[in-house]
LUMLOLUM-216518 format. One record per residue: residue in three letters; x, z, y of N, C-alpha, C, O in turn. Coordinates in nm, 3 decimals, padded with zeros to 5 digits, always signed. Each point is the difference from the previous one (the first is absolute). Layout:
// residues N
resn,nX,nZ,nY,caX,caZ,caY,cX,cZ,cY,oX,oZ,oY
ALA,X,Z,Y,X,Z,Y,X,Z,Y,X,Z,Y
...
//
This chain:
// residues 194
resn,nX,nZ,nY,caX,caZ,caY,cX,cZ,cY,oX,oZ,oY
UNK,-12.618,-12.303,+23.050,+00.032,+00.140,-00.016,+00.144,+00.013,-00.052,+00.032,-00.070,-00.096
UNK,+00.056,+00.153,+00.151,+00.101,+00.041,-00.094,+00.038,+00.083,-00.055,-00.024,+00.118,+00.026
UNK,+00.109,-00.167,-00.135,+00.016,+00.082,-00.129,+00.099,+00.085,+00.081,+00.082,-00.036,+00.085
UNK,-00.120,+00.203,-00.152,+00.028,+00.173,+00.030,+00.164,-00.045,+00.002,+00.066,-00.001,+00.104
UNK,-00.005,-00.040,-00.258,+00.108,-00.009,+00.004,+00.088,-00.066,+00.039,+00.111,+00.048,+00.021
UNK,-00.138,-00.165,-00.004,+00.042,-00.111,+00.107,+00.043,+00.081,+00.106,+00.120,-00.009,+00.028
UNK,-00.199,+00.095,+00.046,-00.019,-00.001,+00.123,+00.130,+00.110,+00.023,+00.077,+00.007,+00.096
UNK,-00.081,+00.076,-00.220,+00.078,+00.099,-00.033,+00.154,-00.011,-00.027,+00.089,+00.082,+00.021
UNK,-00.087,-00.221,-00.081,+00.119,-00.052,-00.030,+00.092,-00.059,+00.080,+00.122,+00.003,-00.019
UNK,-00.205,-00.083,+00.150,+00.036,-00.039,+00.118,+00.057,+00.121,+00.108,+00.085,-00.013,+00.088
UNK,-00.167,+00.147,-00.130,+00.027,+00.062,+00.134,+00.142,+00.088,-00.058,+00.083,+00.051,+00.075
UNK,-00.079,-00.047,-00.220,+00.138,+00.071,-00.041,+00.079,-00.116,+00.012,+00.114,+00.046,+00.005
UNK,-00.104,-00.181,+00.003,+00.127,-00.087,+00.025,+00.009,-00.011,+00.148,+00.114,+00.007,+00.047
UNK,-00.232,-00.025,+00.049,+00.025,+00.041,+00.152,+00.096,+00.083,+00.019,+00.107,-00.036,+00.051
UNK,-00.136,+00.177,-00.096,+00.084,+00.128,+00.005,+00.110,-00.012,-00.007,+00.083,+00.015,+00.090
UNK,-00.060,-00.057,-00.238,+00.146,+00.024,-00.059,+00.097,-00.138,+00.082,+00.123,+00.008,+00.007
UNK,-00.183,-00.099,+00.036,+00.064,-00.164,+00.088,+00.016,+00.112,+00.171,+00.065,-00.022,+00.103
UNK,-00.113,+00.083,-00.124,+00.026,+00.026,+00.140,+00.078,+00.170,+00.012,-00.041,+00.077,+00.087
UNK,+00.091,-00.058,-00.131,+00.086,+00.117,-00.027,+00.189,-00.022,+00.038,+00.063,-00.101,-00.031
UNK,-00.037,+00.156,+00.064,+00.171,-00.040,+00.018,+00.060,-00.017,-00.164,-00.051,+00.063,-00.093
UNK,+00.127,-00.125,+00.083,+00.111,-00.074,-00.087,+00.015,+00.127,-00.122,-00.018,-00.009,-00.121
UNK,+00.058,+00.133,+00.208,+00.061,+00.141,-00.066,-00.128,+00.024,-00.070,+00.018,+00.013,-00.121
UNK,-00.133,-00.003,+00.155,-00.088,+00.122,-00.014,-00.104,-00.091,-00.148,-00.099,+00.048,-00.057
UNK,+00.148,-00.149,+00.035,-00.103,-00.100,-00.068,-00.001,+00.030,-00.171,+00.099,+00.040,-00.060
UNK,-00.235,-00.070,-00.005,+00.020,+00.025,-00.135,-00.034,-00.103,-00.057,-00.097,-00.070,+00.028
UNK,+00.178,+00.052,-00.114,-00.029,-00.121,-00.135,-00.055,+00.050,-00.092,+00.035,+00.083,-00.084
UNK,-00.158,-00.158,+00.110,-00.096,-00.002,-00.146,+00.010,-00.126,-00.085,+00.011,-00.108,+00.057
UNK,-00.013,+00.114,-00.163,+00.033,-00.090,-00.133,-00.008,+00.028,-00.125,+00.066,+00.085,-00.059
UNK,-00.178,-00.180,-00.002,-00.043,-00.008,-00.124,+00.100,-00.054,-00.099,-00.002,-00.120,+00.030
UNK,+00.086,+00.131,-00.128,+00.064,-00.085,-00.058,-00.053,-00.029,-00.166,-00.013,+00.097,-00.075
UNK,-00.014,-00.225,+00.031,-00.045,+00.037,-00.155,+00.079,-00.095,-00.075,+00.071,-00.080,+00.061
UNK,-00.076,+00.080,-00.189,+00.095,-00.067,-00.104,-00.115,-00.124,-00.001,-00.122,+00.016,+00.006
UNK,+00.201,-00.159,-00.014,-00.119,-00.123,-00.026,+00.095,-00.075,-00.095,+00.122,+00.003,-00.016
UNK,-00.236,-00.080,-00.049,+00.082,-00.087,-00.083,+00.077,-00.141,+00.023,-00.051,-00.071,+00.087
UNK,+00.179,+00.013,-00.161,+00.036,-00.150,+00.082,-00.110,-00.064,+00.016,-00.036,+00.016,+00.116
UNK,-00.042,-00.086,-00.178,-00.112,-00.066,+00.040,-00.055,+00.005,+00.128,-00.042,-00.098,+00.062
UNK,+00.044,+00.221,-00.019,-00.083,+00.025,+00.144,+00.128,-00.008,+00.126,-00.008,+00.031,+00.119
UNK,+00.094,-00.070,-00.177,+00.132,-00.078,+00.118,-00.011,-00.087,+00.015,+00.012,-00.088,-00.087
UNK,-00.049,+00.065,+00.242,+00.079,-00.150,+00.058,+00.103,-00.073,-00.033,+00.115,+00.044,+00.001
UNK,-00.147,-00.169,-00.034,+00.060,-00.061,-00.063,+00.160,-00.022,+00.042,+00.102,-00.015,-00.069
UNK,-00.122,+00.020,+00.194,+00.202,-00.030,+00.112,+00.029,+00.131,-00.030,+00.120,-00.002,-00.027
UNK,-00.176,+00.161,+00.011,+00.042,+00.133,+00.000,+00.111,-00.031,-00.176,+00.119,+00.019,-00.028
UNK,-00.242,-00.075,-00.052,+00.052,+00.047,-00.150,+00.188,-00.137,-00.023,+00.099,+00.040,-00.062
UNK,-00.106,-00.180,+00.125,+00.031,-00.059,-00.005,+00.155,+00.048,+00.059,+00.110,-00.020,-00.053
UNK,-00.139,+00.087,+00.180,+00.125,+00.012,+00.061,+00.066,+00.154,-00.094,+00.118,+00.017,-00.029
UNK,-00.224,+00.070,+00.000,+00.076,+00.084,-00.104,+00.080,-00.025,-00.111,+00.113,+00.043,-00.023
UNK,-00.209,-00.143,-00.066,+00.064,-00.077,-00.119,+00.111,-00.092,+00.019,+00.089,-00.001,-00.085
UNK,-00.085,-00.059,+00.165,+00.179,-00.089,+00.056,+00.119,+00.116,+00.017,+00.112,-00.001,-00.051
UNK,-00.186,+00.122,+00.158,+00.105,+00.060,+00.047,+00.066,+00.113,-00.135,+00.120,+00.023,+00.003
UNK,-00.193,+00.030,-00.097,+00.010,+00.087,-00.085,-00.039,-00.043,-00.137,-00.098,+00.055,-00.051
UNK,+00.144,-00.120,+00.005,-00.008,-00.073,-00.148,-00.036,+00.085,-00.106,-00.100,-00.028,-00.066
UNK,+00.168,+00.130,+00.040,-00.037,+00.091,-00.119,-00.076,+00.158,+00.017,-00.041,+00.081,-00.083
UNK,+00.047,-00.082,+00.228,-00.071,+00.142,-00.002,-00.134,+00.035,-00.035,-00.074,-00.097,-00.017
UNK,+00.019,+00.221,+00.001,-00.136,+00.019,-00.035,-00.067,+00.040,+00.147,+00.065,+00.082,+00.064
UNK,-00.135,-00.111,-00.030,-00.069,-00.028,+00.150,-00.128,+00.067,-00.027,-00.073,-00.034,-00.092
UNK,+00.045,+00.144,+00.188,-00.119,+00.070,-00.022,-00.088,-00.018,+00.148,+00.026,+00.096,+00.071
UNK,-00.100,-00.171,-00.021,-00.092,-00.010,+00.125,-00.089,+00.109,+00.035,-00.058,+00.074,-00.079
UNK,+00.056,-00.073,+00.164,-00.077,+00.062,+00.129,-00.062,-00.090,+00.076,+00.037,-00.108,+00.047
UNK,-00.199,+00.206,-00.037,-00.051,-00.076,+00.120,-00.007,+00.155,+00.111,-00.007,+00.116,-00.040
UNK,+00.013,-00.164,+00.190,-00.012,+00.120,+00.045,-00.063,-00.040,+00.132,+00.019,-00.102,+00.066
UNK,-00.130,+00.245,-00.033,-00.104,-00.022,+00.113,+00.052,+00.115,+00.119,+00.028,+00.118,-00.024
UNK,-00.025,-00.179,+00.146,+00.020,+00.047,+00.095,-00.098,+00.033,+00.093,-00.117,+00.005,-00.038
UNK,+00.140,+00.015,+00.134,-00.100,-00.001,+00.146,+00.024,-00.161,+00.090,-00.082,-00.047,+00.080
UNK,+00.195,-00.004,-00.113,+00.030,-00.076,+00.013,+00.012,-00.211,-00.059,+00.016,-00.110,+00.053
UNK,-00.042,+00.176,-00.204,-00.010,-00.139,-00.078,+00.000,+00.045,-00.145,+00.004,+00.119,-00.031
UNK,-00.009,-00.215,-00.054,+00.044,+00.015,-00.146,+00.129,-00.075,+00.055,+00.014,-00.074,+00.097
UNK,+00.112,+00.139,-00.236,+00.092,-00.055,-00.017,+00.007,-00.020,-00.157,-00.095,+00.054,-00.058
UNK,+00.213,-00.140,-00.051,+00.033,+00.008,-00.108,+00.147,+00.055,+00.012,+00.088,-00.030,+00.081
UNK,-00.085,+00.143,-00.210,+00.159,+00.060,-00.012,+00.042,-00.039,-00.136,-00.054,+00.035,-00.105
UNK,+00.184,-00.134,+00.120,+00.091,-00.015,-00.148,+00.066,+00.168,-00.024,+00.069,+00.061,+00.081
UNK,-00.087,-00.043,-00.134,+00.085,+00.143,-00.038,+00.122,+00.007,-00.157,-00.029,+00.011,-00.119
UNK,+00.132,-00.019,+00.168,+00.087,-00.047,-00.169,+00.178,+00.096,+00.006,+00.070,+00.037,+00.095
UNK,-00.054,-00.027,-00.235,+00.128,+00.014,+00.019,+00.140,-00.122,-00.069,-00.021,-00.044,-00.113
UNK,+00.122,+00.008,+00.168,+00.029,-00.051,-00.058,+00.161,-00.012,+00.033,+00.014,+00.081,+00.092
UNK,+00.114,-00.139,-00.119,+00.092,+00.043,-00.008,+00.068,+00.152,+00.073,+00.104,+00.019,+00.064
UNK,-00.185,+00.048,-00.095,+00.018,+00.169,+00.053,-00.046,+00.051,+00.152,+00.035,+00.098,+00.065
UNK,-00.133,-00.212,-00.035,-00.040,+00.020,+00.129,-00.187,-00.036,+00.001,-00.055,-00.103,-00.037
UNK,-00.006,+00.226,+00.092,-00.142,-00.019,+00.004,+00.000,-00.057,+00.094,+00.084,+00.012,+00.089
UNK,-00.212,-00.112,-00.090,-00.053,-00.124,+00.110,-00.148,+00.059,-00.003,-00.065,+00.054,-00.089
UNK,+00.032,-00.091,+00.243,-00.138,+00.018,+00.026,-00.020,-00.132,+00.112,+00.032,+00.002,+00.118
UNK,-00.081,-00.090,-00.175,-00.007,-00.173,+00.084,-00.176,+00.004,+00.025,-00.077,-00.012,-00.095
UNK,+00.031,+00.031,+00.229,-00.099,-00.003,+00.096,-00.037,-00.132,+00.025,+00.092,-00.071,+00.039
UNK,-00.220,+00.010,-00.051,-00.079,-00.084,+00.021,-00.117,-00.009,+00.111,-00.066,+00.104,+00.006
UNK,+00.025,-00.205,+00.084,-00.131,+00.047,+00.032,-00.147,-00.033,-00.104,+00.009,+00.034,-00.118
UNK,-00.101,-00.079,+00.151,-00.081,-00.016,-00.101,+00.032,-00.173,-00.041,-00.009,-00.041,-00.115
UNK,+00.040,-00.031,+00.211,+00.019,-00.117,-00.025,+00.112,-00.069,-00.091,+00.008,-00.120,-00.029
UNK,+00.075,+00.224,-00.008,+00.135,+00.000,-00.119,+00.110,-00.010,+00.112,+00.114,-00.028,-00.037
UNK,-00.134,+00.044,+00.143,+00.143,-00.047,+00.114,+00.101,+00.123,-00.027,-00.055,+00.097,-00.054
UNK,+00.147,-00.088,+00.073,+00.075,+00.112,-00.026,-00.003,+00.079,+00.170,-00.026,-00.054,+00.107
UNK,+00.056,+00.168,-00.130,+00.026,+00.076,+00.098,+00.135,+00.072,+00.021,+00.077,-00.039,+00.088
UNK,-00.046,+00.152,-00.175,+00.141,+00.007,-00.021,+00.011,+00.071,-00.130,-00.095,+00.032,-00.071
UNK,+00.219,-00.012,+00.046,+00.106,+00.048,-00.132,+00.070,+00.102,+00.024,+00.107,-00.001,+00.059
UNK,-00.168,+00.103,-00.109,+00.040,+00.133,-00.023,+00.086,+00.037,-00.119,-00.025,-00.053,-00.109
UNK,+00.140,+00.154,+00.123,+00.066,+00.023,-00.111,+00.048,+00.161,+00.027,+00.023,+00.051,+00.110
UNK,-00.015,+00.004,-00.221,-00.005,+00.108,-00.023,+00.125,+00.065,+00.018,+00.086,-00.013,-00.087
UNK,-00.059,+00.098,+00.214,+00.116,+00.074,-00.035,+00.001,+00.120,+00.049,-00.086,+00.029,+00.083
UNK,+00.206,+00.091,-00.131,+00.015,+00.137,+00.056,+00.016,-00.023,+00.156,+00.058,-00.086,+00.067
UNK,-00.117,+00.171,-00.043,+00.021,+00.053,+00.131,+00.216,-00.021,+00.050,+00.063,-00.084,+00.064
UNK,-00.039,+00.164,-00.110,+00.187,-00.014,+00.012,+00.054,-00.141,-00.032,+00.114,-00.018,+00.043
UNK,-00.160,-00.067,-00.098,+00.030,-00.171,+00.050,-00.065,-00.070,+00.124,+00.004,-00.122,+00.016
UNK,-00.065,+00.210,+00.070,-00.003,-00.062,+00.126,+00.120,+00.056,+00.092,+00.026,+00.118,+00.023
UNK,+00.036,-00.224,+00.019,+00.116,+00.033,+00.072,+00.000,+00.092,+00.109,-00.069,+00.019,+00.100
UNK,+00.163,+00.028,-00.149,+00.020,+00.141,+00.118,-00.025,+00.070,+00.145,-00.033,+00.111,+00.042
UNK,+00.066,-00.235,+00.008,-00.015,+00.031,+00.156,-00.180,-00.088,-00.010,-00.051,+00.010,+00.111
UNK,-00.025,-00.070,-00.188,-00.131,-00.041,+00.051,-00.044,+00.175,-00.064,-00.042,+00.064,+00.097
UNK,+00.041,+00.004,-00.200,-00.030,+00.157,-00.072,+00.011,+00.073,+00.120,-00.103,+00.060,+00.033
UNK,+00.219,-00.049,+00.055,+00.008,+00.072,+00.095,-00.098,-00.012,+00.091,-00.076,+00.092,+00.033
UNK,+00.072,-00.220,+00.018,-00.091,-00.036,+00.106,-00.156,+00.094,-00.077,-00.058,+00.105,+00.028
UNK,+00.040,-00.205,-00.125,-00.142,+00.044,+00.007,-00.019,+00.155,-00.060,-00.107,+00.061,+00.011
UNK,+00.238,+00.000,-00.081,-00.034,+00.114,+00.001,-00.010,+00.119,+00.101,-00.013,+00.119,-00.027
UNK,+00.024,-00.187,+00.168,-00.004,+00.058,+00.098,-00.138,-00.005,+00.079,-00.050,+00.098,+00.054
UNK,-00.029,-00.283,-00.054,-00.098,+00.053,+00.041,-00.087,+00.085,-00.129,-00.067,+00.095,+00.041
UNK,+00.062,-00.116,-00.164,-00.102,+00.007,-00.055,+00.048,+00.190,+00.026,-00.100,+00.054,+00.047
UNK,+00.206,+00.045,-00.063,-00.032,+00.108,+00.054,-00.039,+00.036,+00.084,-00.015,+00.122,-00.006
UNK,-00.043,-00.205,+00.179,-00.063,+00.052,+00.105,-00.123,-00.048,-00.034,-00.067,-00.007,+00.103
UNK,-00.023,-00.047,-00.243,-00.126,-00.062,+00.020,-00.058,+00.088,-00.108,-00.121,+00.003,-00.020
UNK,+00.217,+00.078,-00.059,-00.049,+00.069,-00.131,+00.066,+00.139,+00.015,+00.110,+00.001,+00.054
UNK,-00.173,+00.135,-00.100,+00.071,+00.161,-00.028,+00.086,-00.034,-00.110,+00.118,+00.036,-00.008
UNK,-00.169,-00.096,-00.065,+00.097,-00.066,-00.142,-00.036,-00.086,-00.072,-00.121,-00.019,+00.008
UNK,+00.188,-00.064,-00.101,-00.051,-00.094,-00.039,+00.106,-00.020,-00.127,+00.114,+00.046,+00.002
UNK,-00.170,-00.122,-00.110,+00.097,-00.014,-00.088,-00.017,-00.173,-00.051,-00.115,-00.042,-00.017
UNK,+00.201,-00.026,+00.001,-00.046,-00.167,-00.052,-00.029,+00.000,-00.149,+00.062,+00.055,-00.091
UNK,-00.150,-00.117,+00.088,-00.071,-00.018,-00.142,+00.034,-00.127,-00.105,+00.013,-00.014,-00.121
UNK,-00.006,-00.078,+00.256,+00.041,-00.152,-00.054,+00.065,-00.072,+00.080,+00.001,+00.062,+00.107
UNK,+00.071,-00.189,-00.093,+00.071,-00.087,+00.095,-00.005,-00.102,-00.035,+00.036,-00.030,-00.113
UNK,-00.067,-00.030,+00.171,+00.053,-00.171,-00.020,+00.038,-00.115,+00.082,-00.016,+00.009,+00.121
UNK,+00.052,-00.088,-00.159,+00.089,-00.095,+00.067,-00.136,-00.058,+00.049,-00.099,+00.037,-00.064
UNK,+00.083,-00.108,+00.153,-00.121,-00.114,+00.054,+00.078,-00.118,+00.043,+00.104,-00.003,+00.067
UNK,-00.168,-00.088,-00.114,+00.068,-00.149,+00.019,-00.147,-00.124,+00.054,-00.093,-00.047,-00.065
UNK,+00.129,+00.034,+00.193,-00.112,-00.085,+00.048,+00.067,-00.135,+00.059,+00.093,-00.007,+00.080
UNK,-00.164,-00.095,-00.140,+00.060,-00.140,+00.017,-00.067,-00.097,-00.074,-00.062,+00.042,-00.098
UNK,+00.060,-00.189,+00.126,-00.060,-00.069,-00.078,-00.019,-00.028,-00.150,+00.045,+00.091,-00.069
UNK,-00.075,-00.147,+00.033,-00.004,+00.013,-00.155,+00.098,-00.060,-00.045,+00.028,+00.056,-00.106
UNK,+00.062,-00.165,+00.131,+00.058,-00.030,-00.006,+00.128,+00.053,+00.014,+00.092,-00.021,-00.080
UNK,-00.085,+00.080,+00.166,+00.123,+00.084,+00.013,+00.024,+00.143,-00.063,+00.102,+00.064,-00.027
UNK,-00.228,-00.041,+00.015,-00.016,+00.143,-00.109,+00.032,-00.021,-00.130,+00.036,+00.095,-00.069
UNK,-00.045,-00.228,+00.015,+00.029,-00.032,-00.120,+00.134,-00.022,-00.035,+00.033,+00.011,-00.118
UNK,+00.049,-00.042,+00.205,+00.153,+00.000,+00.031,+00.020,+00.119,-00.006,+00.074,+00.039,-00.092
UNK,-00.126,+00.052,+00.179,+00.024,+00.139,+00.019,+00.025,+00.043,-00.189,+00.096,+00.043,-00.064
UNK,-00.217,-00.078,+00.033,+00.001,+00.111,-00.141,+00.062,-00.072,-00.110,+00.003,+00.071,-00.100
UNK,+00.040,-00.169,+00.085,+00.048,-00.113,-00.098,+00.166,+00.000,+00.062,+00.092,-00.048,-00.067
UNK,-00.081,+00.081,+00.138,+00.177,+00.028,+00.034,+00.057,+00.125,+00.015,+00.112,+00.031,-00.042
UNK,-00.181,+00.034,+00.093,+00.020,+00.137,+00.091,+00.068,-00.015,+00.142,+00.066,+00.088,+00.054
UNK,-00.090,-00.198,-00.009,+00.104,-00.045,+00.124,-00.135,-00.070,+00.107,-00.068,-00.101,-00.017
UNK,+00.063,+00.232,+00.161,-00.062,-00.076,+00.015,-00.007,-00.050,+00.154,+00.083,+00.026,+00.088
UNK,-00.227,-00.119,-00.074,+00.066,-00.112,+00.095,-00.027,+00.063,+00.104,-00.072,+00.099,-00.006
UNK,+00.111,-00.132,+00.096,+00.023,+00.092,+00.186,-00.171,-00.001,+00.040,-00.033,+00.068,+00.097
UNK,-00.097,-00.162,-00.186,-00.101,+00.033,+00.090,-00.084,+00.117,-00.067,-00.116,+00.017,+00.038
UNK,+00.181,+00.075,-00.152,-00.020,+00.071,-00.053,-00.038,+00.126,+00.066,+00.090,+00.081,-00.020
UNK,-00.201,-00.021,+00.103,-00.006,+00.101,+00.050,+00.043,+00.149,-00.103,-00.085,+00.019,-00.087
UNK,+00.150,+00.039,+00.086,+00.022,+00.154,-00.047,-00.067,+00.067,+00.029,-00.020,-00.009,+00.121
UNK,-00.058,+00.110,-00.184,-00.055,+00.136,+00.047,+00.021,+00.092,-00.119,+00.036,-00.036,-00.112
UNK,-00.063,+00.157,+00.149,-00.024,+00.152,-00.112,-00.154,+00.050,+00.031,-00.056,+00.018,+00.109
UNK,+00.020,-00.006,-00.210,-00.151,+00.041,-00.001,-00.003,+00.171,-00.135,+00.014,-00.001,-00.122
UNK,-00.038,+00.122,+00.217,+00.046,+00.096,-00.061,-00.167,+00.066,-00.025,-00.088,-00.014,+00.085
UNK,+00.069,+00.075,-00.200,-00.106,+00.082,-00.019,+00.060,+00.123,+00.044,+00.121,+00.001,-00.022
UNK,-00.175,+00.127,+00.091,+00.064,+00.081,+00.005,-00.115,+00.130,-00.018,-00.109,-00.012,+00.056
UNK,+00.142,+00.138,-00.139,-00.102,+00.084,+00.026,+00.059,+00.135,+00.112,+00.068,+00.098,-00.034
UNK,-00.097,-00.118,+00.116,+00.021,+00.025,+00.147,-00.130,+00.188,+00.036,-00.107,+00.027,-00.055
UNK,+00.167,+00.035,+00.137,-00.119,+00.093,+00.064,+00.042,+00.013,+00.107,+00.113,+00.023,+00.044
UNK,-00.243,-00.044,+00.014,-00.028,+00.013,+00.150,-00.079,+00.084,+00.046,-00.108,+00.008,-00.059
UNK,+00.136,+00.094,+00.192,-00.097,+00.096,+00.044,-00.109,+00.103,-00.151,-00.111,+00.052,-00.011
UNK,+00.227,-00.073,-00.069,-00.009,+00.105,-00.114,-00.129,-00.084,-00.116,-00.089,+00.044,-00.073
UNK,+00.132,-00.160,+00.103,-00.167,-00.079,-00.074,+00.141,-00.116,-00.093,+00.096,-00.060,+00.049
UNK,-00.133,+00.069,-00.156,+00.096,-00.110,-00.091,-00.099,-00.111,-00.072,-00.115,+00.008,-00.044
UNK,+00.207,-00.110,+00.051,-00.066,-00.133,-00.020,+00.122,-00.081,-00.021,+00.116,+00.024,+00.035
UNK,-00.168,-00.130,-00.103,+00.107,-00.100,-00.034,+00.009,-00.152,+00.118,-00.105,-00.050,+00.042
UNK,+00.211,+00.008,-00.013,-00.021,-00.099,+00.106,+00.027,-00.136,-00.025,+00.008,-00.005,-00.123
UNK,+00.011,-00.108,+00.168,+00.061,-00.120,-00.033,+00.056,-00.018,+00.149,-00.054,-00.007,+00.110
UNK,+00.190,+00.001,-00.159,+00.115,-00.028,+00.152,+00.065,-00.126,-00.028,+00.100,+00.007,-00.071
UNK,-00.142,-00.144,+00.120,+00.119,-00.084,+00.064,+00.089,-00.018,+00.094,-00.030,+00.052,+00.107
UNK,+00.114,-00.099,-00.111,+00.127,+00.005,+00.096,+00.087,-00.118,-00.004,+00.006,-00.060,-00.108
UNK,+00.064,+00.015,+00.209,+00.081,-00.111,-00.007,+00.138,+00.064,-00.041,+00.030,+00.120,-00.001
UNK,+00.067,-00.261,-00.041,+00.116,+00.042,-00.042,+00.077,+00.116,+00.023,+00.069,+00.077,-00.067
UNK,-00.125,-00.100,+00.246,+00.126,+00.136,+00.076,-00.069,+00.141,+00.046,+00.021,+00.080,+00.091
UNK,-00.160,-00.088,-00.251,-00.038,+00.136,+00.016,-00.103,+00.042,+00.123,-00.045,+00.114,+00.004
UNK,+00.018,-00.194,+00.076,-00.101,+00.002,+00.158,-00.138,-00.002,-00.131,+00.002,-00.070,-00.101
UNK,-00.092,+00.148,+00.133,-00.115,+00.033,-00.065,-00.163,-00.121,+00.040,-00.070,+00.006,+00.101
UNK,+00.059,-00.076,-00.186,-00.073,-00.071,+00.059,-00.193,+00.044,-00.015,-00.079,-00.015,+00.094
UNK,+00.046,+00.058,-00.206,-00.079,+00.076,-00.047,-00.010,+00.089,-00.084,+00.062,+00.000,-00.106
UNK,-00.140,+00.087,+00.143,-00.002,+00.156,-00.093,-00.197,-00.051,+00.004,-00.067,-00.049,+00.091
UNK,+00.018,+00.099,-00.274,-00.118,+00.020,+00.033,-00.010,+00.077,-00.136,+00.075,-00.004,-00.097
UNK,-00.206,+00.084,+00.122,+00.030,+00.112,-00.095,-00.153,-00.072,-00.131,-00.110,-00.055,+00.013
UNK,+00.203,+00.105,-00.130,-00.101,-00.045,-00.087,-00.124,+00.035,-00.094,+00.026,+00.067,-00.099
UNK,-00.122,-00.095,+00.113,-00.121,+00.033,-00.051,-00.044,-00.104,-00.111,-00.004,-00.123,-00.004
UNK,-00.023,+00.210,-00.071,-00.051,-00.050,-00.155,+00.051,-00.128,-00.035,-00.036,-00.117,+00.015
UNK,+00.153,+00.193,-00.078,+00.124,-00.146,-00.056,-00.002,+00.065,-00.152,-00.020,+00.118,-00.031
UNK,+00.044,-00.214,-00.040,+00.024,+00.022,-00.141,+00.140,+00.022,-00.003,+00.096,-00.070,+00.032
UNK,-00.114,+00.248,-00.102,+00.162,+00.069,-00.016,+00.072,-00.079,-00.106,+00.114,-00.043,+00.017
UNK,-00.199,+00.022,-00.154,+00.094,-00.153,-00.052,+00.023,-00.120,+00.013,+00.087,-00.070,-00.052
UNK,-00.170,+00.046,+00.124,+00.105,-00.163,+00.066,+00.130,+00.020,+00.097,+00.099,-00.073,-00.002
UNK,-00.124,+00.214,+00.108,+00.080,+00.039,+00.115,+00.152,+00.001,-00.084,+00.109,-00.035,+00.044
UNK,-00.142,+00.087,-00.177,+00.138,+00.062,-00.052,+00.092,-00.127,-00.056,+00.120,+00.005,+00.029
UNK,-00.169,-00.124,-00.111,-00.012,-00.108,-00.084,+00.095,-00.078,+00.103,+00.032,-00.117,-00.021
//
């Protein structure tokens, strides 16, 4: 026999897996966990890379997987360092205004994101840094980084559409080309902000 919700849970990830790119929503649980309940390569590669900071974890549930989030501040720049469940890293996020993404990528994407939104305002920005661990660690221990360093901007934005307002999560590559928009459902407004 199968379980009601199972069955329920499958047919809302069917749905939402089979929807175009634009139209998709992220659902995600995020909660505060303690070091103890970190993978051991997650806490290891934090503690090498960031010596004195105070490091607050996240575990967070998707439609997709659990992940672990380092979340810290430290020489005047917030870090948000992504794990899968296995402690592997994923990427390195860093916190910045909107007006430190360079100009002509702002243009670009402030052009599509006005034909996809009536209006929209950015909430948050950040740098995205995807690359091995190894090289991410160069990345954040120099500030110099190595050519297999993928770039992206990953923007929260609270956006209205067809007169209905909601908040979104927009990535984009360097030169601003929009790679995903998905709109967000039941995210914790204090972690979003942090």
């Amino acid at each position: 026999m199968v379980n009601m919700s199972s069955l329920v849970a499958f047919a809302l990830a069917f749905m939402l897996l089979t929807l175009p790119c634009q139209g998709q929503k992220k659902y995600e649980r995020e909660y505060r966990i303690k070091p103890g309940a970190v993978p051991p390569k997650s806490a290891r590669f934090i503690n090498d890379v960031f010596k004195k900071a105070t490091i607050h974890w996240y575990g967070e549930e998707s439609l997709t997987g659990t992940t672990i989030e380092a979340k810290l501040k430290t020489g005047g720049k917030r870090y948000s360092v992504e794990f899968d469940s296995s402690g592997t890293i994923q990427d390195v996020e860093i916190q910045r205004s909107y007006s430190q993404i360079p100009a002509q990528t702002r243009k670009v994407l402030t052009a599509q994101l006005s034909q996809k939104f009536d209006t929209f305002t950015v909430v948050k920005t950040q740098l995205q840094w995807t690359a091995s661990q190894a090289d991410l660690k160069t990345a954040i221990l120099t500030d110099n980084l190595p050519a297999s360093v993928q770039i992206r901007y990953e923007l929260i934005l609270k956006a209205q559409k067809n007169r209905s307002a909601s908040y979104y999560e927009v990535l984009c590559e360097q030169t601003g080309a929009i790679v995903s928009i998905h709109q967000l459902v039941q995210r914790n407004v204090n972690n979003l902000i942090y």
